[in-house]
DSSP file (Angstrom, degrees, kcal/mol; ACC not computed):
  #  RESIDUE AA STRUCTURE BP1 BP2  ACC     N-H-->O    O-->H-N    N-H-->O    O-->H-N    TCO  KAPPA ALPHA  PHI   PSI    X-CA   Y-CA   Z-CA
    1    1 A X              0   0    0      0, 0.0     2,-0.5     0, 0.0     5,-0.2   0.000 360.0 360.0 360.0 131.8  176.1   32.5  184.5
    2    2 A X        -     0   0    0      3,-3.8     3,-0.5     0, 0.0     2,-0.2  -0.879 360.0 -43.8-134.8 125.1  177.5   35.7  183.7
    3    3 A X  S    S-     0   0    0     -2,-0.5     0, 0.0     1,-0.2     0, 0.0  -0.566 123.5 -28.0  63.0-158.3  175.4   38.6  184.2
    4    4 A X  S    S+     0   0    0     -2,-0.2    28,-2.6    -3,-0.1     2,-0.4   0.257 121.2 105.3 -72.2  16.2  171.9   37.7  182.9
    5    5 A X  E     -A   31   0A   0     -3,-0.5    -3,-3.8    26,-0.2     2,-0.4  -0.857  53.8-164.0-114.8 128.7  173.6   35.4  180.5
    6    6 A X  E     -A   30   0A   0     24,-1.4    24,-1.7    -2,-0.4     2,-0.6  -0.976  20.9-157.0-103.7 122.1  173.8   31.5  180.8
    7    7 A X  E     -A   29   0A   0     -2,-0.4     2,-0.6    22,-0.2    22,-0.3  -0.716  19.6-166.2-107.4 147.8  176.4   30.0  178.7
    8    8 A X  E     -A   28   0A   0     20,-3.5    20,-1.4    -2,-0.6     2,-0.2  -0.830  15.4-154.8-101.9 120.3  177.0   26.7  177.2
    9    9 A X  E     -A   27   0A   0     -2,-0.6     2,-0.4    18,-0.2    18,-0.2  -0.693   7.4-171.3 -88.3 147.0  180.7   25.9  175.6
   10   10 A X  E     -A   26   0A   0     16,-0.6    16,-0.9    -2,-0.2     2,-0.2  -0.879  17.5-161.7-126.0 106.2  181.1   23.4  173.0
   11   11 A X  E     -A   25   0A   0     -2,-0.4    14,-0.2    14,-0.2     2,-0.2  -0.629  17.1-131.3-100.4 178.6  184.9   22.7  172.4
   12   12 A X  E     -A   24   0A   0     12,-1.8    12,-0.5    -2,-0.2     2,-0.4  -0.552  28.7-172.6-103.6 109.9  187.0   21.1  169.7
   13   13 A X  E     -     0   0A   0     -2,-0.2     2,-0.3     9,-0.2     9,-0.2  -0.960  10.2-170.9-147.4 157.1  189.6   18.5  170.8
   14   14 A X  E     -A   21   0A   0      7,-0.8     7,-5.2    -2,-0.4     2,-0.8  -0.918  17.7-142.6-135.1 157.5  192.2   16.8  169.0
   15   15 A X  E     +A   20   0A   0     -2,-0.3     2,-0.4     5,-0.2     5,-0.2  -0.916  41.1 149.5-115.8 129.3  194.4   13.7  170.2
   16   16 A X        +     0   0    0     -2,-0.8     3,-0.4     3,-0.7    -2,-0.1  -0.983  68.2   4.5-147.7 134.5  198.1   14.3  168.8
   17   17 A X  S    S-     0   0    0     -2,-0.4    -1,-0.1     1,-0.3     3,-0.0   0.932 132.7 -62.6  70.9  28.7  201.4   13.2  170.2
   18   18 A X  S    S+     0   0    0     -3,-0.1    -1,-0.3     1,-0.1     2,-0.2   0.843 111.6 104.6  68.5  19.5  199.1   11.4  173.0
   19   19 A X        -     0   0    0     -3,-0.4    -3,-0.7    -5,-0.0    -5,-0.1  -0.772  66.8-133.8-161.5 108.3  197.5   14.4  174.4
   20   20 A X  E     +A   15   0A   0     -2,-0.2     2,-0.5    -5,-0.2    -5,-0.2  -0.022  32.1 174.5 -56.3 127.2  194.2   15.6  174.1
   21   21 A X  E     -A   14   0A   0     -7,-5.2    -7,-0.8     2,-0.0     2,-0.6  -0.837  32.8-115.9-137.7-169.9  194.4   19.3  173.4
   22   22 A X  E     -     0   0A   0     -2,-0.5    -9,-0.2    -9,-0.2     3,-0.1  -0.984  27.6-176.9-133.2 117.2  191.1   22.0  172.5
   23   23 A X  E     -     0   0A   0     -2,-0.6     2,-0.3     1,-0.3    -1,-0.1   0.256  64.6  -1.4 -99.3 -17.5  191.8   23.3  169.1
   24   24 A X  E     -A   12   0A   0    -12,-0.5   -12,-1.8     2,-0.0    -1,-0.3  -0.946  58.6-143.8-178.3 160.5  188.9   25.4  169.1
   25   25 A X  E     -A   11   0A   0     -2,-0.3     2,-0.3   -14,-0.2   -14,-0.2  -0.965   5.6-167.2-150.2 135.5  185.7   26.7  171.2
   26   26 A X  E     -A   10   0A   0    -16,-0.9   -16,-0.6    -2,-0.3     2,-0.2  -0.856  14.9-154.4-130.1  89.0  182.3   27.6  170.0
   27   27 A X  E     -A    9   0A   0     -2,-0.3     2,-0.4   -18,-0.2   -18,-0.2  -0.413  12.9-177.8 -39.7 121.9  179.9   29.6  172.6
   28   28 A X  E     -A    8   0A   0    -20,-1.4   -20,-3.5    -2,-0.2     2,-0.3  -0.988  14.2-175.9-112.2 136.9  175.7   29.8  172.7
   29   29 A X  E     -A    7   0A   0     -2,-0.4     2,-0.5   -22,-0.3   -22,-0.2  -0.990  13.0-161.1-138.3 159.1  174.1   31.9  175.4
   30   30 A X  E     -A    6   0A   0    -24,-1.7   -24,-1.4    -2,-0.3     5,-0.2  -0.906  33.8-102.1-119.2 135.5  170.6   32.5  176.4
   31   31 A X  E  >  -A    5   0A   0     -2,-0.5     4,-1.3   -26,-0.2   -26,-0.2  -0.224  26.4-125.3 -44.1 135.9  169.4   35.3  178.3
   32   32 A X  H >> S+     0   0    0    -28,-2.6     3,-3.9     2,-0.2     4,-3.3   0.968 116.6  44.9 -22.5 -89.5  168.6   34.5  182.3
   33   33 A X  H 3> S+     0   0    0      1,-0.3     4,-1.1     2,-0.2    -1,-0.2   0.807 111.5  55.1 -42.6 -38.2  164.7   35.9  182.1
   34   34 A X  H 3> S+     0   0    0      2,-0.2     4,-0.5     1,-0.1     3,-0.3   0.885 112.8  48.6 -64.0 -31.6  164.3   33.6  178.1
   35   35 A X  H <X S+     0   0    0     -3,-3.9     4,-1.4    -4,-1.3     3,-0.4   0.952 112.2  44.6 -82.4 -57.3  165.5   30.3  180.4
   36   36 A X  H  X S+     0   0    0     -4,-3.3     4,-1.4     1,-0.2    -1,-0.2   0.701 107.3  53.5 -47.6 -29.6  163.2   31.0  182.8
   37   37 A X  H  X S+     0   0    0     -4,-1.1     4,-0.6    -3,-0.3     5,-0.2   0.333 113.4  48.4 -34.0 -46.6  160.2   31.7  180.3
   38   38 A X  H >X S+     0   0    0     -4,-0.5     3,-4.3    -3,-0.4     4,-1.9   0.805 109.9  50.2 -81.9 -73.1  161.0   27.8  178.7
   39   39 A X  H >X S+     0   0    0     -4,-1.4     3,-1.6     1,-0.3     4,-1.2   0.625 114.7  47.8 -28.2 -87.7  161.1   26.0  182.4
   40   40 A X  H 3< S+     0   0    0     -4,-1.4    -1,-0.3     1,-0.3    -2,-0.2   0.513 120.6  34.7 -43.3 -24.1  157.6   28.0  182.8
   41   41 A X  H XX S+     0   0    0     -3,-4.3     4,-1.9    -4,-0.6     3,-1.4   0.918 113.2  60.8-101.4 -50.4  156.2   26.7  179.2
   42   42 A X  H <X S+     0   0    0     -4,-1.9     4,-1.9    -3,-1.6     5,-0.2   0.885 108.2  38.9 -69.2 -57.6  157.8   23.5  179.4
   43   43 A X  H 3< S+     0   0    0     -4,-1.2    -1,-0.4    -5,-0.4    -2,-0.2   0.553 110.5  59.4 -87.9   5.8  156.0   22.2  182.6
   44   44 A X  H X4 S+     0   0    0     -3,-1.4     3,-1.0    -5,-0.3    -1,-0.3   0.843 105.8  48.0 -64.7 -42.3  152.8   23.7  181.6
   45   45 A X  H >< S+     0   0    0     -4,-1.9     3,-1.3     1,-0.3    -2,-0.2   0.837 108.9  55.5 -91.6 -38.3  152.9   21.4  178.4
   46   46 A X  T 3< S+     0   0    0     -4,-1.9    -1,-0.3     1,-0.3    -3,-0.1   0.566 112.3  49.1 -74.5 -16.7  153.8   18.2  180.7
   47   47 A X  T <         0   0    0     -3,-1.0    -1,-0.3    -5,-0.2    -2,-0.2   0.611 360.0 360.0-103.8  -2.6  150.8   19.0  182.5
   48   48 A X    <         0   0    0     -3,-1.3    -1,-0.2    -4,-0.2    -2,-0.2   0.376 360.0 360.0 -92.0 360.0  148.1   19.5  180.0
């Protein structure tokens, strides 16, 4: 978490020469208060 922000990384990896290496990185983050907001709707709906 940085600041109100949770982020998820998704990398890229390629195996050459025997060694895995990360050719590239693609971020998503969701605001803190919006994650909290899902948890709270999410177990309401498991409970209905």
């Amino acid at each position: 978490m940085v600041g109100e922000r949770y982020f998820t990384d998704f990398p890229t990896f390629i195996k050459a020469e025997g060694r895995w290496q990360i050719i590239s990185k693609v971020f998503h983050y969701d605001i803190a208060d919006a994650k909290q907001d899902d948890a709270k709707q999410g177990s309401a709906h498991e409970h209905q």
